[in-house]
C-alpha positions in Angstrom: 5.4 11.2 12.2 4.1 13.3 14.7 1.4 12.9 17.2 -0.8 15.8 16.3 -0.9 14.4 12.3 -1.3 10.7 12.9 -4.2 11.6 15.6 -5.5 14.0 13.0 -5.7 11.0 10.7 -6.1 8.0 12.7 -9.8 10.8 14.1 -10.9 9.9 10.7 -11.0 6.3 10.6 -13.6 4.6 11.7 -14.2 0.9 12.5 -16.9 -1.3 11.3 -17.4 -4.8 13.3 -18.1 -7.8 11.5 -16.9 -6.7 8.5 -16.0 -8.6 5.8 -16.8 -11.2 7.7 -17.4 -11.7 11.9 -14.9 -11.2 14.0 -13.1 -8.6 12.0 -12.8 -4.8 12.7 -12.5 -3.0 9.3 -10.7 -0.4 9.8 -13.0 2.0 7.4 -10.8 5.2 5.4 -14.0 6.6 3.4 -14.4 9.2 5.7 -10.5 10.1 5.4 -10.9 10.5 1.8 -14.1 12.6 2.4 -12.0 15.5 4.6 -9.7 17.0 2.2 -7.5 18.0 4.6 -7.0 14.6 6.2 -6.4 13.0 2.7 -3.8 15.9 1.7 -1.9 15.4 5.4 -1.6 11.6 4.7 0.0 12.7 1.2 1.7 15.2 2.3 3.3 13.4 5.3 4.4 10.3 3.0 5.8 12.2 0.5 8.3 14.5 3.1 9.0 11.1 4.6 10.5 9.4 1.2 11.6 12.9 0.1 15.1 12.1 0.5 15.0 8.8 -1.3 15.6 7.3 -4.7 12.2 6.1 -6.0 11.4 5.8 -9.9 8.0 4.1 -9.5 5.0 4.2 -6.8 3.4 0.8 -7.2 -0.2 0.9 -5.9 -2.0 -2.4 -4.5 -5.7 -2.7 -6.1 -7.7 -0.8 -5.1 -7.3 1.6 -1.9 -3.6 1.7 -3.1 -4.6 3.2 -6.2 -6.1 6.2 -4.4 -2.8 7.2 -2.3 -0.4 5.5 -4.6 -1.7 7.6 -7.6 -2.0 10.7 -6.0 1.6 10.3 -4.1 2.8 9.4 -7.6 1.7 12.7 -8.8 2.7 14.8 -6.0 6.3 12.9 -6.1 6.5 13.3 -9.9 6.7 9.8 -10.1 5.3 6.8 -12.9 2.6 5.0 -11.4 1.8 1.0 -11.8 -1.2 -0.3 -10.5 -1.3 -4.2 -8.7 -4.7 -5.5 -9.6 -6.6 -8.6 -9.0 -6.7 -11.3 -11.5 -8.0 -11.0 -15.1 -8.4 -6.6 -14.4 -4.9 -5.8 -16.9 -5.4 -6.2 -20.4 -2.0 -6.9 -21.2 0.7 -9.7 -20.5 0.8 -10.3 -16.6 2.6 -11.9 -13.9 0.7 -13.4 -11.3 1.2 -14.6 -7.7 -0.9 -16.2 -5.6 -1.1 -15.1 -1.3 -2.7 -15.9 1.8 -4.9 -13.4 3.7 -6.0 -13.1 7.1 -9.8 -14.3 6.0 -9.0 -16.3 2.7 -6.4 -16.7 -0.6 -6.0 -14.7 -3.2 -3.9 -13.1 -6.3 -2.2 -10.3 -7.8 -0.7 -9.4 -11.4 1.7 -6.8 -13.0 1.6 -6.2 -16.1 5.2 -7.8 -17.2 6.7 -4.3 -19.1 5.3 -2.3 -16.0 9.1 -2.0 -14.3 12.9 -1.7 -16.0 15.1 -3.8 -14.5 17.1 -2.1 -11.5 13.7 0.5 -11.0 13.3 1.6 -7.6 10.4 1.4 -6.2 7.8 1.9 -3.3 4.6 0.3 -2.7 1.7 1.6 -1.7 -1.7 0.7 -0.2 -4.2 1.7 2.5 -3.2 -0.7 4.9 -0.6 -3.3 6.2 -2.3 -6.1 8.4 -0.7 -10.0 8.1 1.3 -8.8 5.2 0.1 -11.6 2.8 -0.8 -8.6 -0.4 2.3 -6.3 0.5 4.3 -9.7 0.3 2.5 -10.9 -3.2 3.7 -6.9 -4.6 7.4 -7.7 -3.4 7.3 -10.9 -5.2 5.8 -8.9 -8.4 7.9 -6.3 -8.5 11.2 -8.5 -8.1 9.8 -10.9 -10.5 10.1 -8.3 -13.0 14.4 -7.4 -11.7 12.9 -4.3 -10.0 13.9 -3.5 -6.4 11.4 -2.8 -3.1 12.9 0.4 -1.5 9.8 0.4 0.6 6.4 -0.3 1.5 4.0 2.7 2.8 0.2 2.2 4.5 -1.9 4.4 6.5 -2.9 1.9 8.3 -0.8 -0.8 10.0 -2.7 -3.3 12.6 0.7 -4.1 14.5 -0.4 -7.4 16.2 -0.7 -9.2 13.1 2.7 -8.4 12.3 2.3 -8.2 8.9 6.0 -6.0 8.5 7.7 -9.3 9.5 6.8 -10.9 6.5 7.6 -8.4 4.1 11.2 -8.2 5.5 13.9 -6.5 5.5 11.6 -4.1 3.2 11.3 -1.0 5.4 7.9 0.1 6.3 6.4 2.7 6.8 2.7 3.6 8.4 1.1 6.4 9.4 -1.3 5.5 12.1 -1.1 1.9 13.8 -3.5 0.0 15.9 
């Protein structure tokens, strides 16, 4: 990505210390998704970069990648299948538990949201220890579906988080 678009994005993100908890910097996208322009360069940007590959679904992790993962999905003319928390899908589900950088928690799929052999990128607003993009791996590959790739707009490099989603390419358009 170039340096004019991820400094036009990264301008509007802002942090917020001590949030959710002390010693964490949130790294805040409201005001992103309040500039029109930004929001449309993060789509836009995302979609030229997996223009070229073979995607059949856009997988969205609950509930910032729901806003980019939906709206990508659209713009790529692709199905859409949202990664919730626990108890949130009122259908069959899959569920697998992950660690976070402050805590534990889970995700499910619903268990007919993929075919077999579907290609498919996940989505969310940000990539830190990797513990939720990990749990959406194991969800989509629980269901015989492959990870092509994983896409953020945020990625906080030192916690590394692209390690542990490995050898699933990411990609991330600003990084701190």
């Amino acid at each position: 990505m170039t340096g004019n678009a991820s400094d036009a994005i990264k301008a509007r993100i802002r942090d917020v210390p001590g949030f959710p908890k002390p010693g964490i910097t949130f790294k805040d996208i409201t005001p992103l998704l309040a500039d029109p322009t930004a929001f449309n360069l993060c789509l836009d940007t995302t979609a030229a970069h997996f223009d070229s590959v073979t995607l059949d679904a856009i997988v969205g992790i609950e509930s910032r990648g729901f806003i980019f993962g939906a709206a990508l999905a659209s713009r790529m003319r692709k199905s859409f299948v949202p990664v919730r928390k626990p108890g949130k899908l009122p259908a069959r589900t899959h569920r697998v538990e992950y660690q976070l950088e402050y805590g534990s928690d889970a995700l499910e799929m619903h268990v007919d949201a993929l075919s077999p052999g579907a290609k498919v990128l996940i989505v969310d607003d940000l990539l830190a220890t990797g513990g939720t993009a990990w749990a959406a791996c194991q969800l989509v590959r629980a269901l015989g579906a492959e990870v092509i790739a994983a896409s953020f707009v945020v990625e906080l490099t030192f916690l590394s988080g692209r390690q542990r989603i490995q050898p699933v390419e990411v990609f991330s358009l600003v990084q701190y």
